[in-house]
N, C-alpha and C positions, 0 to 999 in steps of 0.2 A: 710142575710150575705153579706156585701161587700169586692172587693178586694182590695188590696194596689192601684193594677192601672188598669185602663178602657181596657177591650175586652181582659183578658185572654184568652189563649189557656188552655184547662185545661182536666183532666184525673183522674176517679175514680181509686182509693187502697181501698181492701178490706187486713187487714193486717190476715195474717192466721199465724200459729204456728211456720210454717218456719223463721220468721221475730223476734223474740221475743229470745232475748238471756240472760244470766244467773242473769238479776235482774229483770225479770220480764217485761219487755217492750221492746220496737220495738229496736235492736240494730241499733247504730248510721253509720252504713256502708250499712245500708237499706235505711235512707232520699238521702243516695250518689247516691244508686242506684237508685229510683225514681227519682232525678234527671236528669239524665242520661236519663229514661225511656222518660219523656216528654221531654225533647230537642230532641230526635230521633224522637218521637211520632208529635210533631210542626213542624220542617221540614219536614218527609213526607205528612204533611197536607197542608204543602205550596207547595210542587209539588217536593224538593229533597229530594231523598232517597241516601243508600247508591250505588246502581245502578250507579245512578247520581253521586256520588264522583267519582266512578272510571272511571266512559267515560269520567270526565277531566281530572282525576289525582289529583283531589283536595281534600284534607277533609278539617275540620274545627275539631282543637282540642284543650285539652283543655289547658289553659297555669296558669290557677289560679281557684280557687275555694274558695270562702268563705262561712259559713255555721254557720247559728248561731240556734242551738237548744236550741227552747223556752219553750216546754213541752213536755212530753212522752207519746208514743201511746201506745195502748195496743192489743191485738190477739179479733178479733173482730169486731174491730174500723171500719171503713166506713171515707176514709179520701177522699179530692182532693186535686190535685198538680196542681196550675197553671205556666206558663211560659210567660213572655213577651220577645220579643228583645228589648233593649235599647238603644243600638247604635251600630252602625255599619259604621268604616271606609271608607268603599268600596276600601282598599285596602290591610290590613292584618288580620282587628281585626273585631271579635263584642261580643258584650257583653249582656248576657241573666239574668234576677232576676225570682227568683220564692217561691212561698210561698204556702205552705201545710199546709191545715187545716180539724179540725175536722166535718166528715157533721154534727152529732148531738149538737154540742155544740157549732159550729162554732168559736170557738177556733184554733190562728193559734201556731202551732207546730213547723215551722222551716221557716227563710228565708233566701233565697241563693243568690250568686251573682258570674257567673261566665264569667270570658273571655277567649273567643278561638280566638286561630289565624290559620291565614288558612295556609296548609304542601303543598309538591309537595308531594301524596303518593307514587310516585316511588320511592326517593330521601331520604323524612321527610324533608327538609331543607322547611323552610319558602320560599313562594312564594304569589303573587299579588291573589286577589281571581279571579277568571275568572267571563265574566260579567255577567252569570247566578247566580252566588252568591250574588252580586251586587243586581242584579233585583229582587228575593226574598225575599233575608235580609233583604237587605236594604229596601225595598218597607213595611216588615212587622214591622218596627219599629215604636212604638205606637208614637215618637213623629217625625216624618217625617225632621225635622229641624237638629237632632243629627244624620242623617246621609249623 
């Protein structure tokens, strides 16, 4: 099985009973969360946590989300999510794709595309990312030129 793009970050779901609402498959505010799950899950792996947001005041949220579901999971399933960063301004925005799929069928189930901009979290008001954000992000962006 291949991914969309070279050197995901990426994170087993095992979908249990909780996930699966009234037609029989993974309700669709579970891919949101998995989402969600690896972009936290990638950044701590790059070295920021949310620890790190607040000793600068900074997070990264979200300002758009696109989500296109392509087939339905089931209570069972053995999925993975991966996450790349794609670009990254180095000064308000970056923007992360990710795509989940089946381990046994290698069937992909959803791909996403979302852009965050970076808040002052004392404030919420958009602010510049500080340049620890910069040197992560940015540095983990699969295509080095778009950031």
């Amino acid at each position: 099985m291949s991914w969309d793009l070279p050197h995901p970050f990426t994170l087993d779901i095992a979908v249990e009973a909780s996930h699966i609402d009234h037609y029989g498959h993974v309700n669709n505010a579970e891919y949101l969360r998995w989402v969600e799950r690896a972009s936290w899950a990638h950044s701590r792996a790059l070295g920021l946590g949310l620890e790190d947001y607040r000793a600068l005041d900074r997070g990264m949220v979200v300002h758009r989300h696109e989500l296109d579901y392509l087939a339905p999971a089931f209570e069972g399933d053995r999925l993975q999510i991966a996450t790349w960063i794609v670009a990254c301004d180095g000064r308000l925005t970056l923007e992360r794709r990710f795509q989940l799929r089946n381990d046994t069928t290698g069937a992909t189930l959803l791909r996403a595309h979302t852009r965050f901009a970076c808040i002052e979290l004392s404030s919420g008001r958009p602010r510049r990312m500080p340049a620890r954000f910069v040197e992560v992000y940015g540095g983990a962006v699969i295509s080095p030129a778009v950031c």
